[in-house]
VOGU-3710 file (C-alpha; in Angstrom, 3 decimals, decimal comma):
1> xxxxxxxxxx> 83,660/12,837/-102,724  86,412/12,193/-105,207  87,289/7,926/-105,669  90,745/7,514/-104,165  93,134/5,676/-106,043  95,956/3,658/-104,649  98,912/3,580/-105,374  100,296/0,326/-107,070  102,514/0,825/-110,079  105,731/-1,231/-111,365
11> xxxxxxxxxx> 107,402/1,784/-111,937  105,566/4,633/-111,814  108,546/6,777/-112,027  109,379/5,539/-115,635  105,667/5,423/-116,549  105,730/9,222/-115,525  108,566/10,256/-117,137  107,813/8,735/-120,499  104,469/10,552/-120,325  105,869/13,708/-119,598
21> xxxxxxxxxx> 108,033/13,588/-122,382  104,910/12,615/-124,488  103,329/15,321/-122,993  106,486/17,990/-123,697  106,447/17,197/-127,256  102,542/17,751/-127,755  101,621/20,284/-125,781  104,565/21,882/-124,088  106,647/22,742/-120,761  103,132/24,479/-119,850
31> xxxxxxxxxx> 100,981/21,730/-120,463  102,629/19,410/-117,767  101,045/18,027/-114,703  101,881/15,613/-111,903  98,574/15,094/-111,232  97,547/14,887/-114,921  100,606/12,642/-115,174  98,862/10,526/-112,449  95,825/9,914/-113,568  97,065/9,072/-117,056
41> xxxxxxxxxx> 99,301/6,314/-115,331  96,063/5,631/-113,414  97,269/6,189/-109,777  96,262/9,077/-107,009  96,926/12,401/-107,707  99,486/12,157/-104,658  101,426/9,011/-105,938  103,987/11,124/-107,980  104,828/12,862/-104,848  106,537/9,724/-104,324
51> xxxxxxxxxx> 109,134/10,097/-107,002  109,147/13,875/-107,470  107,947/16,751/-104,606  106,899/19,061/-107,559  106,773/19,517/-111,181  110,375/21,487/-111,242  111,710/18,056/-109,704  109,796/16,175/-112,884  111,672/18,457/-115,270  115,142/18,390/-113,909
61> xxxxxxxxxx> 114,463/14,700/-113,530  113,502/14,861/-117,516  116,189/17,247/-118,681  118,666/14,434/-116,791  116,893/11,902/-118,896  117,467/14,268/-122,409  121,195/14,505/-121,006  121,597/10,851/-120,560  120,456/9,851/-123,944  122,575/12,296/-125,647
71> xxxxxxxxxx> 125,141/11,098/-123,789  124,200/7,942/-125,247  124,177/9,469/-128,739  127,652/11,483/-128,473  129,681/8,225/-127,103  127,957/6,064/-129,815  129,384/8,287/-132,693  132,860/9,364/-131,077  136,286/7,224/-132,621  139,176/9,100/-130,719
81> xxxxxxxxxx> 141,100/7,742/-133,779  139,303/9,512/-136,061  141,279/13,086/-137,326  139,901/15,825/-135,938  137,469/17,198/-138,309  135,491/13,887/-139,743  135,832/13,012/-135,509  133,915/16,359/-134,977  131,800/15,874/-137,911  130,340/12,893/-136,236
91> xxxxxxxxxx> 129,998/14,260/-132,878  128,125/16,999/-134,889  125,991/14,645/-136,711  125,381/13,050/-133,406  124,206/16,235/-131,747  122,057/17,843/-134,418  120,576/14,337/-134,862  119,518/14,431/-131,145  118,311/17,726/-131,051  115,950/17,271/-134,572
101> xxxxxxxxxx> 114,435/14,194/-133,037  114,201/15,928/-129,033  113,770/19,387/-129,869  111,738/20,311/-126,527  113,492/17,969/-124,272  117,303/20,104/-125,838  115,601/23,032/-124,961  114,483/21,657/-121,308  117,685/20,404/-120,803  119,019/23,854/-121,739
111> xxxxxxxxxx> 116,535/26,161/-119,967  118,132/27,921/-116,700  115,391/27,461/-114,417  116,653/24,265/-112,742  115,923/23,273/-108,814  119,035/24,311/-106,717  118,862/20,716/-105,269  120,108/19,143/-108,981  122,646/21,575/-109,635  125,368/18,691/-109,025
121> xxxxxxxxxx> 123,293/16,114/-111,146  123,206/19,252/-113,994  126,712/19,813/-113,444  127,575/16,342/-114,251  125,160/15,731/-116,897  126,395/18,922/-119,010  129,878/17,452/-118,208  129,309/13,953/-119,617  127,601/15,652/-122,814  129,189/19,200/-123,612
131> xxxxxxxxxx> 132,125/18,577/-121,328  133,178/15,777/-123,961  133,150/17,875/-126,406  135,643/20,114/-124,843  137,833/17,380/-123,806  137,528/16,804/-127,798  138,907/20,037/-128,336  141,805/20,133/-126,204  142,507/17,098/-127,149  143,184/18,781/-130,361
141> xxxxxxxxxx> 144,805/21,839/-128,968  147,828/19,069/-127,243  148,112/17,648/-130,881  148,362/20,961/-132,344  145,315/20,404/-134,855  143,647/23,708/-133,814  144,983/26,842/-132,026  145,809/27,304/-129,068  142,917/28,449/-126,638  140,727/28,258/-124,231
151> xxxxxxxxxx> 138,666/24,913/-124,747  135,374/25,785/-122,696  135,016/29,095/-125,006  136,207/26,968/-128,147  133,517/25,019/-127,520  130,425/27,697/-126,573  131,429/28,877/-129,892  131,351/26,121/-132,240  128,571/24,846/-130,157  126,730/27,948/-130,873
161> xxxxxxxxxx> 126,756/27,260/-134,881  125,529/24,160/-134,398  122,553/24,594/-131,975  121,902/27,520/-134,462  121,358/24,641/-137,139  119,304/22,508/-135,032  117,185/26,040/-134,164  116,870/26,787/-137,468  115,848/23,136/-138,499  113,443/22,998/-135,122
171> xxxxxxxxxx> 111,830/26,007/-135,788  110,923/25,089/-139,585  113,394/27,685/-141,304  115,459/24,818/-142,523  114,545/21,624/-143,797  116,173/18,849/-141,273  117,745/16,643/-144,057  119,069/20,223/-145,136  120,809/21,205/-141,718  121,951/17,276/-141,552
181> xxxxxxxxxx> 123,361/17,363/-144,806  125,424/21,116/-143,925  127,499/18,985/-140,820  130,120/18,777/-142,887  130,127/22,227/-144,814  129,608/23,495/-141,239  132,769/21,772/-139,304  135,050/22,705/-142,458  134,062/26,250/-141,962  134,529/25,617/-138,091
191> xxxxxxx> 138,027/24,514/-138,772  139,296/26,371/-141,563  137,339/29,627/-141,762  135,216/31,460/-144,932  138,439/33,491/-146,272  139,689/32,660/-149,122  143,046/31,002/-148,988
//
């Protein structure tokens, strides 16, 4: 018979979050499992039923974790009295910066298959992170530093450029000092466009 283990942690839901975000980054989305999680933190294979029912709860409770700290990130480098473009170059530089250093966690946070019971927490977290970044933009649009359009789409398609960056940069076709150093280049394009003037 199997030794039971009992279940006495601080905070075991901390201790298994941090290791599944250990684990996403080595191995992968596949590679994670509440009861390897458990007995890595040392506790029964049935503790982490405690904090999370199965592993689609751990990774919406992760991907709220990603969305939090880029939260973090995007507040950090916002100054609403910035101009527009070096205030979007920093949000930029923000946001590429988290995805090079979280690359699988963006991509969990990102990935469709969430539980139907965290839709509201999802909802909220895209709101505090990409929702900002449309408030950014109609900011803009009442100030008359851009045209005049529809901010959610204004901001799926500049957001599209840069998540292509960070892609590129994730996926080793672009060095990351590289797509760091093209914010700039990349938000002056955003703003003004390739034709010649």
């Amino acid at each position: 018979m199997p030794e039971s283990r009992p279940y006495h942690h601080g905070d075991l839901r901390s201790t298994l979050l941090a290791s599944a975000e250990r684990t996403l980054r080595t191995k992968g989305v596949t590679a994670l499992s509440l009861r390897e999680l458990a007995r890595e933190a040392g506790v029964s294979h049935a503790a982490p039923g405690r904090h999370f029912k199965d592993k689609q709860a751990l990774l919406n409770a992760l991907a709220l974790v990603g969305y939090d700290r880029l939260e973090q990130a995007l507040n950090a480098a916002d100054d609403p009295e910035l101009p527009l473009e070096p205030r979007l170059t920093a949000l930029a530089r923000a946001y590429l910066g988290f995805a090079l250093d979280h690359a699988e966690l963006l991509e969990l946070m990102y990935a469709r298959k969430h539980d139907p019971d965290a839709h509201e927490q999802m909802a909220a977290a895209v709101d505090r992170t990409v929702g900002s970044l449309e408030r950014v933009m109609a900011d803009a649009m009442h100030r008359g530093e851009i045209i005049e359009a529809d901010p959610a789409h204004l901001t799926i398609i500049t957001g599209a450029g840069l998540h292509g960056l960070a892609s590129l940069a994730a996926g080793g076709l672009l060095a990351p000092e590289e797509a760091l150093g093209s914010i700039e280049e990349l938000v002056h394009y955003m703003l003004y466009g390739i034709k010649p003037r």
